[in-house]
GUKE-37388 format. One line per field, with one value per atom (N, C-alpha, C): residue number from 1; residue in one letter; chain; atom name; x negated, y negated, z. Coordinates in steps of 0.02 Angstrom, whole numbers, plus 50000, padded with zeros to 5 digits. Layout:
residues N
i: c(NUM;...)
aa: c(a;...)
ch: c(A;...)
at: c(CA;...)
c1: c(X;...)
c2: c(Y;...)
c3: c(Z;...)
//
This chain:
residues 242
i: c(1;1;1;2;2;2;3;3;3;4;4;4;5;5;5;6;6;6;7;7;7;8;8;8;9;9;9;10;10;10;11;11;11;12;12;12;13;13;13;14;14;14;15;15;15;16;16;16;17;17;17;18;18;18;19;19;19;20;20;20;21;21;21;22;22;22;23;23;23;24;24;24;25;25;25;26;26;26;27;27;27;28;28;28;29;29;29;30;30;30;31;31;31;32;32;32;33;33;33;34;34;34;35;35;35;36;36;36;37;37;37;38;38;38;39;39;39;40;40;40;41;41;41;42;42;42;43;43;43;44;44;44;45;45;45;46;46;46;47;47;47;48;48;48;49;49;49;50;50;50;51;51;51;52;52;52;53;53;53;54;54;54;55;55;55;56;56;56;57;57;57;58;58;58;59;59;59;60;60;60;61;61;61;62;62;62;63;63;63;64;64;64;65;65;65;66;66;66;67;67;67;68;68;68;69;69;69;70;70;70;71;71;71;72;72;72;73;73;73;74;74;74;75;75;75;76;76;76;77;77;77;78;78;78;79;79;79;80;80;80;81;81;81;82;82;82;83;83;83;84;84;84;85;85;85;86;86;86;87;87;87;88;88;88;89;89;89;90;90;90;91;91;91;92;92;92;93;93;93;94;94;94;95;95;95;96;96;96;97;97;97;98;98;98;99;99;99;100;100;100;101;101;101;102;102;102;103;103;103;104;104;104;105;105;105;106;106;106;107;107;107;108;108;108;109;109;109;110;110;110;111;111;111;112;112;112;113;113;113;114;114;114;115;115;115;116;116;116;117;117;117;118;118;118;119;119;119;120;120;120;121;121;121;122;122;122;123;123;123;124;124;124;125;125;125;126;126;126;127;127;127;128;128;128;129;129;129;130;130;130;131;131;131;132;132;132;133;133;133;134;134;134;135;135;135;136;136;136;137;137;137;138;138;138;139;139;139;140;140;140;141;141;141;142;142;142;143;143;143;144;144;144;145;145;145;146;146;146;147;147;147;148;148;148;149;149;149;150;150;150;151;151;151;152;152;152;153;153;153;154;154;154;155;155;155;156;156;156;157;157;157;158;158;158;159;159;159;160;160;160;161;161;161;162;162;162;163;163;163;164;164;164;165;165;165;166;166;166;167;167;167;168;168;168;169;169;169;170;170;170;171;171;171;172;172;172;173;173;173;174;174;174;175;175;175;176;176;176;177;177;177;178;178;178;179;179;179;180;180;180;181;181;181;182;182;182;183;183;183;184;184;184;185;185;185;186;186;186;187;187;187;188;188;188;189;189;189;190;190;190;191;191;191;192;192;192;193;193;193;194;194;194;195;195;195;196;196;196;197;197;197;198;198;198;199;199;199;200;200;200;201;201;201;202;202;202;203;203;203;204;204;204;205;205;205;206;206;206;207;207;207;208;208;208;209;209;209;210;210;210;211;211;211;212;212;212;213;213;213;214;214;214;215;215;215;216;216;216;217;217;217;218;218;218;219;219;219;220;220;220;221;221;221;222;222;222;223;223;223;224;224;224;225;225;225;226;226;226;227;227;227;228;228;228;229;229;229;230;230;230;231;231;231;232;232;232;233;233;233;234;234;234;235;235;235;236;236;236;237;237;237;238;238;238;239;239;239;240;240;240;241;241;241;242;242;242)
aa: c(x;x;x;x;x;x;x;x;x;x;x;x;x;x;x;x;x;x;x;x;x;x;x;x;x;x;x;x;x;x;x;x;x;x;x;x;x;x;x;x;x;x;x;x;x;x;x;x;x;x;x;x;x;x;x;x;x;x;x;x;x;x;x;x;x;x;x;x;x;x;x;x;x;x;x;x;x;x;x;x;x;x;x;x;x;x;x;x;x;x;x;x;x;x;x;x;x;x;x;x;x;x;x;x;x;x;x;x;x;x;x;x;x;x;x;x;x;x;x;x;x;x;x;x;x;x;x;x;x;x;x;x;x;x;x;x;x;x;x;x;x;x;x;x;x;x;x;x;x;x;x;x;x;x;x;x;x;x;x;x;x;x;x;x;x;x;x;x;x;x;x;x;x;x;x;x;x;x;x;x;x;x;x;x;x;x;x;x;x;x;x;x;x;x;x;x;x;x;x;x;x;x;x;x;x;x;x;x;x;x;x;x;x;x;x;x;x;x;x;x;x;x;x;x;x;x;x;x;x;x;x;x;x;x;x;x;x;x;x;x;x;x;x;x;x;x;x;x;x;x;x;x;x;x;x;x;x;x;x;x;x;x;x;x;x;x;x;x;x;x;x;x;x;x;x;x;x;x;x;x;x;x;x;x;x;x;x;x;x;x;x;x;x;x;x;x;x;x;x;x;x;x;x;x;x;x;x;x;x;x;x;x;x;x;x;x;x;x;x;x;x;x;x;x;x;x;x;x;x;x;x;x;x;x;x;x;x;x;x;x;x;x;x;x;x;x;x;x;x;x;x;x;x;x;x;x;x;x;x;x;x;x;x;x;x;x;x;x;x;x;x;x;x;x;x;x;x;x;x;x;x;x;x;x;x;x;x;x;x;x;x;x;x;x;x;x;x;x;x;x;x;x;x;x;x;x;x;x;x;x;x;x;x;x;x;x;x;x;x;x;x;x;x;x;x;x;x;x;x;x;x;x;x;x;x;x;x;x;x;x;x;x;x;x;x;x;x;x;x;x;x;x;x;x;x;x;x;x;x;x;x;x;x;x;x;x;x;x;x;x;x;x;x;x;x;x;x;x;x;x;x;x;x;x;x;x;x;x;x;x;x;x;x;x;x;x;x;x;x;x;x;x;x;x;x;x;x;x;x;x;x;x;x;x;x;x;x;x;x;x;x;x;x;x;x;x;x;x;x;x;x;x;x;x;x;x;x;x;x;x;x;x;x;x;x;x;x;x;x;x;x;x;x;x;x;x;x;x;x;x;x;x;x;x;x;x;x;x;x;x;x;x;x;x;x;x;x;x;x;x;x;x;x;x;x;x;x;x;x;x;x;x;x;x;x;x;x;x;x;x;x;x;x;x;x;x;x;x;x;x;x;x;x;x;x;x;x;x;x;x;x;x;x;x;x;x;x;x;x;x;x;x;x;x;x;x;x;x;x;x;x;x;x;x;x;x;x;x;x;x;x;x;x;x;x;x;x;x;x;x;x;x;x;x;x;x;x;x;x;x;x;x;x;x;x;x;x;x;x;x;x;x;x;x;x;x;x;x;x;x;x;x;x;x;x;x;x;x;x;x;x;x;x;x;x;x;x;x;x;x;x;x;x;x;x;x;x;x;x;x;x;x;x;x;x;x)
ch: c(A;A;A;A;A;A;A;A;A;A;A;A;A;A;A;A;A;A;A;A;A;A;A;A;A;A;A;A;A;A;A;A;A;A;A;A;A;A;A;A;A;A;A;A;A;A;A;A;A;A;A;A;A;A;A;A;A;A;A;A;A;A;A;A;A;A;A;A;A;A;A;A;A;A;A;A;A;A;A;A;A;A;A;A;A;A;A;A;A;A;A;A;A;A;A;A;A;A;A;A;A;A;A;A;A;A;A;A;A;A;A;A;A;A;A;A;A;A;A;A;A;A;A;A;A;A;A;A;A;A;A;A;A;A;A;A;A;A;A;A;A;A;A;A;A;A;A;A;A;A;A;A;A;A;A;A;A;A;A;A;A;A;A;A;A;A;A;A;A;A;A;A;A;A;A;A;A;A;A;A;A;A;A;A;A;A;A;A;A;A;A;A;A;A;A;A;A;A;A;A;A;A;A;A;A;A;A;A;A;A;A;A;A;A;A;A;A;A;A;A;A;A;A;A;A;A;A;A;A;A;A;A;A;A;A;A;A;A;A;A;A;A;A;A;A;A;A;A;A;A;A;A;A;A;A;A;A;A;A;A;A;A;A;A;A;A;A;A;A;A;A;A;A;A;A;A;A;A;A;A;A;A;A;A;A;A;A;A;A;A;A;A;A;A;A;A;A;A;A;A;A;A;A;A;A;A;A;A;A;A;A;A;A;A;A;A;A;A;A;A;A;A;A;A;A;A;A;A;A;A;A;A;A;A;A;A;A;A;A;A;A;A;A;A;A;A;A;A;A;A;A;A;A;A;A;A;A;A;A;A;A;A;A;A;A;A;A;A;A;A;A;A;A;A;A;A;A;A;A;A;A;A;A;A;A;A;A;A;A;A;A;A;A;A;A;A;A;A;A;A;A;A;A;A;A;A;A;A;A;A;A;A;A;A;A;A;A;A;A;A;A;A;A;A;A;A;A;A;A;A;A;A;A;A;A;A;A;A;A;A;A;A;A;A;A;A;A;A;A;A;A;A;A;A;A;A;A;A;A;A;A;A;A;A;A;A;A;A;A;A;A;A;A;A;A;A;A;A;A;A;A;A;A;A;A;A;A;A;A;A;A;A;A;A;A;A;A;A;A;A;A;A;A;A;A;A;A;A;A;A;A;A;A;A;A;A;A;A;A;A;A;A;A;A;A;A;A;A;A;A;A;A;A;A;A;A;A;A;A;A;A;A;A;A;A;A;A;A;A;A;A;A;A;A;A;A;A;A;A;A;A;A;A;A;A;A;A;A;A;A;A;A;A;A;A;A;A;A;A;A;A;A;A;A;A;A;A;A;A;A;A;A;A;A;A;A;A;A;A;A;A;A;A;A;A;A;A;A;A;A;A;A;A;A;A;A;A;A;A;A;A;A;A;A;A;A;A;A;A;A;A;A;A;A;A;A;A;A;A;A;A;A;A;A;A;A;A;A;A;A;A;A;A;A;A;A;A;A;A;A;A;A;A;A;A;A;A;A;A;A;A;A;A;A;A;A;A;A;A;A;A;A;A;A;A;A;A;A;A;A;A;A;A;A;A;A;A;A;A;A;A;A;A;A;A;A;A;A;A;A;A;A;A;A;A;A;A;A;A;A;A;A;A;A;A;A)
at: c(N;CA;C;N;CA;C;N;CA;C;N;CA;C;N;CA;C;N;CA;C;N;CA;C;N;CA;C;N;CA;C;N;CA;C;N;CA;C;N;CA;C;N;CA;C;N;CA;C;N;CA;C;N;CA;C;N;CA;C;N;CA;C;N;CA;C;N;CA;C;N;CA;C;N;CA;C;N;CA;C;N;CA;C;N;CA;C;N;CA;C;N;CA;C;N;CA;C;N;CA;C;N;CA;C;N;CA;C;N;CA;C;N;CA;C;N;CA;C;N;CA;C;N;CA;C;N;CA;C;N;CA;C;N;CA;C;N;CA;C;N;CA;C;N;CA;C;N;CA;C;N;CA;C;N;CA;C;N;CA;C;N;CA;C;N;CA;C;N;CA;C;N;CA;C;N;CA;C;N;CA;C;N;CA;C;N;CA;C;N;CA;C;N;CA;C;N;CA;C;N;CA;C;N;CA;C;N;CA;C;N;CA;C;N;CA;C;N;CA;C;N;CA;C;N;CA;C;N;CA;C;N;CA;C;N;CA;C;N;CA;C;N;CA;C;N;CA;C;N;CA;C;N;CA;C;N;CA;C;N;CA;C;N;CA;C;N;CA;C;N;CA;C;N;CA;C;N;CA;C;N;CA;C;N;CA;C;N;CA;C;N;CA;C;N;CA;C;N;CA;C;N;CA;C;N;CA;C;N;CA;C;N;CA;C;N;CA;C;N;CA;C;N;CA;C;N;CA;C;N;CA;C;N;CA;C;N;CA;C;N;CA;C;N;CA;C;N;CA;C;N;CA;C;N;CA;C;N;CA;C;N;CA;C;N;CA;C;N;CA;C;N;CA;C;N;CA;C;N;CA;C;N;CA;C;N;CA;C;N;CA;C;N;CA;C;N;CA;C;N;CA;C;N;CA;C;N;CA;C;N;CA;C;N;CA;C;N;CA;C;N;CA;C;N;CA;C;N;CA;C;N;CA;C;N;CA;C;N;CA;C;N;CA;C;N;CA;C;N;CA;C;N;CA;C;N;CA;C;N;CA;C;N;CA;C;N;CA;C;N;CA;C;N;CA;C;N;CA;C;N;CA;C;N;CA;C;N;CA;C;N;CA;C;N;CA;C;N;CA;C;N;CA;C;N;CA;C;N;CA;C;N;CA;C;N;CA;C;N;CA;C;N;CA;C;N;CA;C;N;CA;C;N;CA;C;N;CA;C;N;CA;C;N;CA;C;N;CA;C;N;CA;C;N;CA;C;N;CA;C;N;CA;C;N;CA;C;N;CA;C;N;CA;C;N;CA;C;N;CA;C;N;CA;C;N;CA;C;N;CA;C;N;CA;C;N;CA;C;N;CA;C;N;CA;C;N;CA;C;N;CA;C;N;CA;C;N;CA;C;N;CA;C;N;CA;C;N;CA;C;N;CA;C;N;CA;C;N;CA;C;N;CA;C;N;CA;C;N;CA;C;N;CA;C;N;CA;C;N;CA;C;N;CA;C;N;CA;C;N;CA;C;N;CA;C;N;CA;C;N;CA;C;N;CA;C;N;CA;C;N;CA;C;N;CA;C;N;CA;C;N;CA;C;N;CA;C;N;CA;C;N;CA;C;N;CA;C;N;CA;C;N;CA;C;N;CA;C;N;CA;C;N;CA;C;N;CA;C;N;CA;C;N;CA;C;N;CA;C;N;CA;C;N;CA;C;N;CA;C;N;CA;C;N;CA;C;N;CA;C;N;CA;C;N;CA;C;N;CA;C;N;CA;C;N;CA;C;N;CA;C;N;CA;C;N;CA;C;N;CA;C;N;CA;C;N;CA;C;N;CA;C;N;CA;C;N;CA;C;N;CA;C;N;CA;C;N;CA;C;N;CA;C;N;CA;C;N;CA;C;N;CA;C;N;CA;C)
c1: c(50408;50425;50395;50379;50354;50279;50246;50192;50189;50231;50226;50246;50295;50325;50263;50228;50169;50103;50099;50058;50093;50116;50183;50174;50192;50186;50115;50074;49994;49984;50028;50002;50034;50116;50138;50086;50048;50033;49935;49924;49855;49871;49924;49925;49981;50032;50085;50120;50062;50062;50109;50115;50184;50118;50164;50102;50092;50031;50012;49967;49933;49889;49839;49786;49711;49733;49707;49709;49649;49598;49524;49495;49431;49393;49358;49384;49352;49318;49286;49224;49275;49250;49269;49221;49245;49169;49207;49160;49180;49196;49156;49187;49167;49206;49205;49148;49123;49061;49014;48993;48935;48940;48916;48900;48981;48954;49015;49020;49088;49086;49123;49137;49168;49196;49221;49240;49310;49376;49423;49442;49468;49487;49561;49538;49614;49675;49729;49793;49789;49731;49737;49794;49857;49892;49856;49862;49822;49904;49877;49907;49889;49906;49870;49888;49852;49854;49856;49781;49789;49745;49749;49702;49661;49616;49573;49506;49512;49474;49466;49516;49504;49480;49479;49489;49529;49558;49609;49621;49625;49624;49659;49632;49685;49681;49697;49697;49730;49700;49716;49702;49743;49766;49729;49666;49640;49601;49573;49560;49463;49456;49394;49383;49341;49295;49310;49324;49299;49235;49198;49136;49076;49107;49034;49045;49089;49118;49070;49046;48986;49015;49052;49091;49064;48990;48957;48951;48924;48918;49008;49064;49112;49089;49051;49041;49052;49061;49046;49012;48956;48892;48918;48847;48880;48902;48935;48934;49006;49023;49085;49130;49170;49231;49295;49341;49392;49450;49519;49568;49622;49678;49740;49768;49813;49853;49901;49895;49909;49844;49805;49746;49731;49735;49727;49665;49597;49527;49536;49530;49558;49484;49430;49377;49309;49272;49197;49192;49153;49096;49042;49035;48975;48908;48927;48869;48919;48865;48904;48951;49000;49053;49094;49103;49125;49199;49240;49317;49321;49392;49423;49468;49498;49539;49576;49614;49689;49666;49606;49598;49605;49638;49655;49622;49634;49619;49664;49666;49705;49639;49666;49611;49573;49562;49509;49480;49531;49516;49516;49478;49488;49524;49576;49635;49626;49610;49592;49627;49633;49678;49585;49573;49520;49529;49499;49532;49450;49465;49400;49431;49394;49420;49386;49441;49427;49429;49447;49432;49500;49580;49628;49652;49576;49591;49587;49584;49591;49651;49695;49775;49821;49853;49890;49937;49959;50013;50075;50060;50132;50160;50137;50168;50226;50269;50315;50324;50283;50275;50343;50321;50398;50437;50488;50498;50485;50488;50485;50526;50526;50553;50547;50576;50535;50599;50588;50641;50617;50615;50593;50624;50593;50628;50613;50646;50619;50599;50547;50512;50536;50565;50591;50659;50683;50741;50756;50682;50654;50608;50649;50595;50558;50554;50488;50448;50389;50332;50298;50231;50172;50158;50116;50089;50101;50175;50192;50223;50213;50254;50219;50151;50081;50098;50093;50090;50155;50204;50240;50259;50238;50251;50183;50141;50069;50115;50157;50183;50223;50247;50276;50232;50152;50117;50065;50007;49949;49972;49922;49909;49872;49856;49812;49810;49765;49742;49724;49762;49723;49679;49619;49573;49583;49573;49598;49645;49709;49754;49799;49794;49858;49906;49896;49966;49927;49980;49963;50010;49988;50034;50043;50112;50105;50136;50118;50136;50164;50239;50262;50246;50221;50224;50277;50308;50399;50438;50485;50563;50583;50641;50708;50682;50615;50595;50549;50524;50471;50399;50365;50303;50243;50230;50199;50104;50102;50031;50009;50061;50021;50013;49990;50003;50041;50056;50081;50161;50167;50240;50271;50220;50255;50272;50317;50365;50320;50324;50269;50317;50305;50317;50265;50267;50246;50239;50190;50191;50163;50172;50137;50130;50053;50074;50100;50100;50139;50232;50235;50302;50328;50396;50409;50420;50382;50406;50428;50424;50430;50437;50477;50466;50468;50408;50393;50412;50435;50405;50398;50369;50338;50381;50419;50464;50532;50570;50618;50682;50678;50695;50679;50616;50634;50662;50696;50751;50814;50807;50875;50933;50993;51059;51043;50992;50963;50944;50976;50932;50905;50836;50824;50836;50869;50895;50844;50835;50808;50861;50872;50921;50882;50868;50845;50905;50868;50900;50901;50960;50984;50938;50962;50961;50887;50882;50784;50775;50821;50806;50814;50769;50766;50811;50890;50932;50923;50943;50954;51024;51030;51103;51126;51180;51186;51218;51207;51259;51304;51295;51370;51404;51422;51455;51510;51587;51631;51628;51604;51574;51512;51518;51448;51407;51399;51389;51286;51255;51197;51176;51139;51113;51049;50992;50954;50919;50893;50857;50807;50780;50701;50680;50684;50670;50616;50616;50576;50557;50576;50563;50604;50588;50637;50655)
c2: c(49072;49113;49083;49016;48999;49006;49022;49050;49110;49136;49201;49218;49187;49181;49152;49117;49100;49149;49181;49251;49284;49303;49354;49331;49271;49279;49268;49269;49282;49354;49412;49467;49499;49485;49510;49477;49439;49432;49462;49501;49542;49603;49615;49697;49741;49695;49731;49695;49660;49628;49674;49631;49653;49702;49745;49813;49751;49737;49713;49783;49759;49799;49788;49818;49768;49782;49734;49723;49764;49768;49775;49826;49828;49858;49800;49818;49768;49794;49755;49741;49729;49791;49760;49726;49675;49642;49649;49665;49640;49590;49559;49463;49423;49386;49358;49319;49363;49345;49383;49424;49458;49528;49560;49645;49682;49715;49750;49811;49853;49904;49957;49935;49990;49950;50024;49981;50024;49980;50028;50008;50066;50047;50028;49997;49964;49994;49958;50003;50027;49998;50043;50007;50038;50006;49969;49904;49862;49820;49780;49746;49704;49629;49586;49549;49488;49476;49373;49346;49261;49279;49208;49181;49127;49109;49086;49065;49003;48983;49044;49064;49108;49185;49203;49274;49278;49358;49374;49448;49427;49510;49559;49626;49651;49715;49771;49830;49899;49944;50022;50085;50098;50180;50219;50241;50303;50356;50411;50451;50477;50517;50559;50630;50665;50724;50721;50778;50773;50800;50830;50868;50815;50753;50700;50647;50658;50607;50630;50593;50594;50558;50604;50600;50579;50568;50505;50435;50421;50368;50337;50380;50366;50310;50345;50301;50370;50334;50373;50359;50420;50387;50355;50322;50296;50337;50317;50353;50387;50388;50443;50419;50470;50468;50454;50401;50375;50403;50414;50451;50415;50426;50391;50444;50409;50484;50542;50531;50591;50632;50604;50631;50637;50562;50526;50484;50503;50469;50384;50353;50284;50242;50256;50209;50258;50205;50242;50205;50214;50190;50163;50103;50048;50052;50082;50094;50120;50117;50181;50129;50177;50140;50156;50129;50130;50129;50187;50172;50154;50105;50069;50134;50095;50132;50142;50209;50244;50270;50306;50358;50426;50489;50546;50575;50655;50703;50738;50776;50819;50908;50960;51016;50984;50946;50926;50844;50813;50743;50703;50642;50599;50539;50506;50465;50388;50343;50278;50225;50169;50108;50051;50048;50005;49937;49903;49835;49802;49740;49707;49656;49621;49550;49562;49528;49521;49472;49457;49379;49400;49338;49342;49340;49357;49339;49422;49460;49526;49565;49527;49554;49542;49607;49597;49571;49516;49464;49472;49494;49539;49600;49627;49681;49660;49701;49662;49715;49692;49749;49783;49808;49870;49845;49850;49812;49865;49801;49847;49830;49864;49874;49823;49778;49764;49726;49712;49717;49677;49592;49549;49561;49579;49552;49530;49461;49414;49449;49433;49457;49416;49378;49344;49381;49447;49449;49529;49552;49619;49647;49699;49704;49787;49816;49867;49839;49861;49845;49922;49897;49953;49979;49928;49966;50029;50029;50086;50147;50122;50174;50230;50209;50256;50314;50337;50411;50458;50418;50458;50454;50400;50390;50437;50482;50522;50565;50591;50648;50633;50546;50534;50519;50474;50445;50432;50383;50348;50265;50239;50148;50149;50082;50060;49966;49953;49884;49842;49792;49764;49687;49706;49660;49619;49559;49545;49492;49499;49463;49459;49505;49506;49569;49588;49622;49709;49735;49809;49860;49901;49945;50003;50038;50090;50144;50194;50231;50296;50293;50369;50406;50479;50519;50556;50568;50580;50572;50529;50521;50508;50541;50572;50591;50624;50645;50595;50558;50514;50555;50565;50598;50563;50614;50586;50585;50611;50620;50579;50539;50474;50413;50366;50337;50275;50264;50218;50242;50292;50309;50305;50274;50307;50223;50251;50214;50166;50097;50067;50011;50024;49988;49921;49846;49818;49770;49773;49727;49706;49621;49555;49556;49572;49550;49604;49659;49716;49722;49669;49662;49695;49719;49733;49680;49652;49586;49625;49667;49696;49786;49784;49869;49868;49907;49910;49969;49980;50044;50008;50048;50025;50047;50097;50137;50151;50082;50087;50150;50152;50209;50283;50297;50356;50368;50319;50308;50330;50328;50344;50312;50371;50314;50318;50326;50284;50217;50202;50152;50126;50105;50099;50027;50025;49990;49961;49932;49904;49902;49915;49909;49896;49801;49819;49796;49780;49761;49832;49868;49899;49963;49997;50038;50048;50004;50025;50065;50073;50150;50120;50133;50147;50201;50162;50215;50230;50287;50332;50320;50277;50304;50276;50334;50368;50316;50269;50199;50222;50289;50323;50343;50357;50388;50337;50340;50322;50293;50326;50287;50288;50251;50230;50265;50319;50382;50382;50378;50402;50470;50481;50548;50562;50522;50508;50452;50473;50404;50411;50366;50391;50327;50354;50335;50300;50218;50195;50155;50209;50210;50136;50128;50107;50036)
c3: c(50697;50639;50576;50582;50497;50524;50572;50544;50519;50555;50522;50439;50430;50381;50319;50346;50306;50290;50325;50329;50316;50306;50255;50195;50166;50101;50079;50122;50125;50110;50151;50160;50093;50068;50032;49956;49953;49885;49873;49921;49923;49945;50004;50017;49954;49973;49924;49872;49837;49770;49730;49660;49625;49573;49515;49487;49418;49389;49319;49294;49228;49215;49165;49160;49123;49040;49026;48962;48915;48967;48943;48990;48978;49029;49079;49142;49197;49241;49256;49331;49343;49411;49493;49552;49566;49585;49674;49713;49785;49816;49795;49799;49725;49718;49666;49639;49604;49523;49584;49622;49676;49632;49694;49670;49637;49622;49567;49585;49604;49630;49593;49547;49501;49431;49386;49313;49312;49299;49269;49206;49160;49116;49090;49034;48986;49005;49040;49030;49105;49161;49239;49251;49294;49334;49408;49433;49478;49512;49565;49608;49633;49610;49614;49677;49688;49751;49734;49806;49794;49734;49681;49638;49652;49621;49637;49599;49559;49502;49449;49438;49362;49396;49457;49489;49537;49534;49563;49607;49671;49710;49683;49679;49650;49695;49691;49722;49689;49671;49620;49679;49658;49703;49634;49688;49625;49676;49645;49708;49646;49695;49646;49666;49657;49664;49755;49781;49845;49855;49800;49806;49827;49787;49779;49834;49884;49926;49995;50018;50090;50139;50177;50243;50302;50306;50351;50316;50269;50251;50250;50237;50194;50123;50081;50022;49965;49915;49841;49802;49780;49731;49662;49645;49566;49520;49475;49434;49443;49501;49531;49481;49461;49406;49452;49426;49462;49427;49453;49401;49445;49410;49429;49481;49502;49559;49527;49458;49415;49385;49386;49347;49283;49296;49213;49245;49197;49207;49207;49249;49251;49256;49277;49276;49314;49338;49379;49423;49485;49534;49479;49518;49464;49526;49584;49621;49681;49742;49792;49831;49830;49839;49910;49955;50032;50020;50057;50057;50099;50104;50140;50198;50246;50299;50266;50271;50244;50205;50177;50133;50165;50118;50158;50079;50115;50073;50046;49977;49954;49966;49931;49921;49881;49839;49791;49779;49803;49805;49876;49857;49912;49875;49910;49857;49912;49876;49915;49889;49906;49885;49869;49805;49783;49795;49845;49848;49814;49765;49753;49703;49639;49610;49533;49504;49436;49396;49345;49318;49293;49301;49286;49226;49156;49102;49080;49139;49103;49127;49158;49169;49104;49090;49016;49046;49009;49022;48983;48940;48920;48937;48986;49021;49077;49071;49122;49188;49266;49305;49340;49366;49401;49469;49468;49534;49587;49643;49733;49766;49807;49864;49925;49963;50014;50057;50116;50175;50237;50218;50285;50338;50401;50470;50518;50559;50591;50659;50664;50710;50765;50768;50844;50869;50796;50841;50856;50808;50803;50863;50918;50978;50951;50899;50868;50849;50912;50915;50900;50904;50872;50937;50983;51044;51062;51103;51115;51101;51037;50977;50958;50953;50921;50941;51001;51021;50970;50977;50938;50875;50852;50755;50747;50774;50758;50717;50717;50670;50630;50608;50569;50497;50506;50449;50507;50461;50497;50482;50528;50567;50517;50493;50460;50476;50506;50536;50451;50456;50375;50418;50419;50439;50492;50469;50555;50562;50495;50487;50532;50600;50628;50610;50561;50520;50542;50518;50510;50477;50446;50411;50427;50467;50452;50387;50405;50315;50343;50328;50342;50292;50304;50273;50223;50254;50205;50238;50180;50199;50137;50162;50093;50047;50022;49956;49934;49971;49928;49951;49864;49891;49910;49984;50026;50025;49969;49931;49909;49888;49845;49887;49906;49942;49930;49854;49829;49832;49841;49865;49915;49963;50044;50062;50094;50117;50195;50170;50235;50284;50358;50400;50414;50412;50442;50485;50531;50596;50595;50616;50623;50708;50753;50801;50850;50835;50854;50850;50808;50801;50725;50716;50651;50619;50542;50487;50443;50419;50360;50332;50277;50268;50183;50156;50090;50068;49981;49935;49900;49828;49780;49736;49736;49672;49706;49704;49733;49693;49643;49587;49630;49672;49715;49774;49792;49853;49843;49753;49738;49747;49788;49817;49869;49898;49981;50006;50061;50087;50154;50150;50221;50259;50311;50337;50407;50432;50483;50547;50600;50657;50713;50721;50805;50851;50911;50956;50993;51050;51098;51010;50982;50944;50923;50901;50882;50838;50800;50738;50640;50618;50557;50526;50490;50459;50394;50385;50303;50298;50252;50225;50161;50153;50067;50037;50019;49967;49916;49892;49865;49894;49950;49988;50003;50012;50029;50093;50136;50211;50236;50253;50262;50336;50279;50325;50341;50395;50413;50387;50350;50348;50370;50395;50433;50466;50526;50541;50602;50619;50629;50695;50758;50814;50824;50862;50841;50928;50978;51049;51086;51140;51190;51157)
//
């Protein structure tokens, strides 16, 4: 468990870093001080990650044009205009730019999670970021696994493999009202290993008086239930196989 536990707080400080935001206009460089793959501007909301001599991973949920998006290459030309997941103009493509796994489509956009590095002297440091959500569980005593789950979490969200850390995320689509468009809203399962370590949101404020609970052992189910309620009543929950 403490390796894992060590890759966890590996994974929690690059995948589901806490929200800062730029002070300035920044380069996004792909690896640190190399090619540059985009610019966002002053005021983008970002998610930072490890540091590392004066740069810092970060990662922005922004989407673009689906017109200019080339569905073989999966890249976006330069120039491509970047916007927030409200559609507020947030930065550009600094050259053609390759999305990462877990990008989906809306009718007009393609909405991606920008992962790349910046110099930590352009995070405003007087901003104070938003809290999250998040829900360790020991994987030695947690038997939801991924393997054989796939076939049927297909109609709940999509898998998403994060490199070749071991880990993986999945992303339900909706539950209890969290919208499932953005991707910074959706509610994420993750497994170290094919095992469950963890369960994320980002806006714990749209959970409301919900909460999600973890239940392994004999049960195996992810519960909904209402924390105002006088008893501690289930109002949903979400099968998570044998």
């Amino acid at each position: 468990m403490k390796k894992v536990s060590a890759v966890l707080l590996f994974l929690f400080a690059t995948f589901f870093a806490q929200a800062e935001r730029l002070n300035t206009l920044a380069e996004i460089y792909e690896e640190p001080g190399k090619q540059t793959i985009a610019q966002l501007y002053k005021g983008t909301t970002i998610y930072v990650g490890e540091q590392n001599k004066g740069w810092v991973k970060i990662i922005a949920v922004v989407q673009a044009a689906k017109a200019g998006y080339d569905e073989y290459t999966l890249t976006l030309p330069q120039k491509t205009q970047l916007f927030t997941t409200d559609n507020q103009l947030t930065g550009f493509a600094s050259g053609k730019l390759k999305l990462p796994a877990g990008y989906y489509y809306t009718d007009t956009k393609v909405v991606f999670e920008l992962v790349g590095y910046i110099r930590i002297s352009e995070i405003d440091s007087n901003w104070v970021p938003e809290r999250v959500f998040a829900k360790m569980v020991d994987s030695a005593l947690s038997n939801i696994s991924f393997v054989d789950l796939a076939p049927r979490l297909d109609s709940f969200g999509f898998f998403s493999p994060l490199a070749d850390s071991g880990f993986a995320a999945f992303q339900l689509n909706e539950v209890v009202g969290i919208n499932y468009k953005n991707p910074a809203q959706r509610l994420k399962l993750v497994f170290y290993q094919n095992r469950l370590v963890a369960i994320f949101h980002k806006y714990p404020f749209l959970l409301k008086t919900k909460e999600v609970i973890i239940v392994s052992g004999r049960e195996n189910l992810i519960y909904l239930r209402d924390l105002n309620a006088r008893e501690k009543r289930i109002f949903g929950k979400l099968f998570l196989g044998e």
